[in-house]
Residue, then its C-alpha position, 0 to 999 in steps of 0.5 A: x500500500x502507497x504511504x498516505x498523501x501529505x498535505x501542508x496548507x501554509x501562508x508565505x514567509x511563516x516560520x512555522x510553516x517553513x519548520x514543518x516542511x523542513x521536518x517533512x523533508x528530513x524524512x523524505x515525506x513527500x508533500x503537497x504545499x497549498x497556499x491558503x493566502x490567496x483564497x480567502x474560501x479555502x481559509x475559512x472553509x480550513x478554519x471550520x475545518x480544523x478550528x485553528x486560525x493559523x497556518x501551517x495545517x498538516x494533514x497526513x492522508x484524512x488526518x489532521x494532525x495540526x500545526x508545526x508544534x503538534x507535527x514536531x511533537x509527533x516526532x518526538x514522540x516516535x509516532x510519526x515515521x509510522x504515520x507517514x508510512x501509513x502504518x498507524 
């Protein structure tokens, strides 16, 4: 089975979206980056989504996993290799 599509829904030049896409990198994950700050609709249709206000939103096939602290927080935790590859 392929590993899940990586989505990173982000705003340019956010430091915390740059940190989430340089981890995603570091594992070789490959991402599909939207841009949120063009479509107003899009951002507030993640917003009712997610509930987050802020940008990056990280989704790992149909899961949200939240923001750069929460993606980070994952790593840490030894949960994300296994996410990424589809296996939890």
């Amino acid at each position: 089975m392929p590993p899940p599509e990586v989505t990173v829904y982000t705003t340019p030049s956010c430091p915390h979206c740059l940190r989430a896409k340089r981890l995603l990198e570091s594992k070789d994950a490959a991402f599909r980056e939207v841009d949120l700050s063009e479509d107003a609709e899009l951002r507030q249709e993640m917003v009712e989504k997610t509930g987050c206000l802020t940008a990056p939103l990280v989704f790992i096939g149909d899961t949200f996993v939240g923001g750069s602290d929460e993606l980070h927080a994952l790593d840490r935790e030894g949960k994300l290799d296994a996410m990424l590859q589809g296996e939890a």
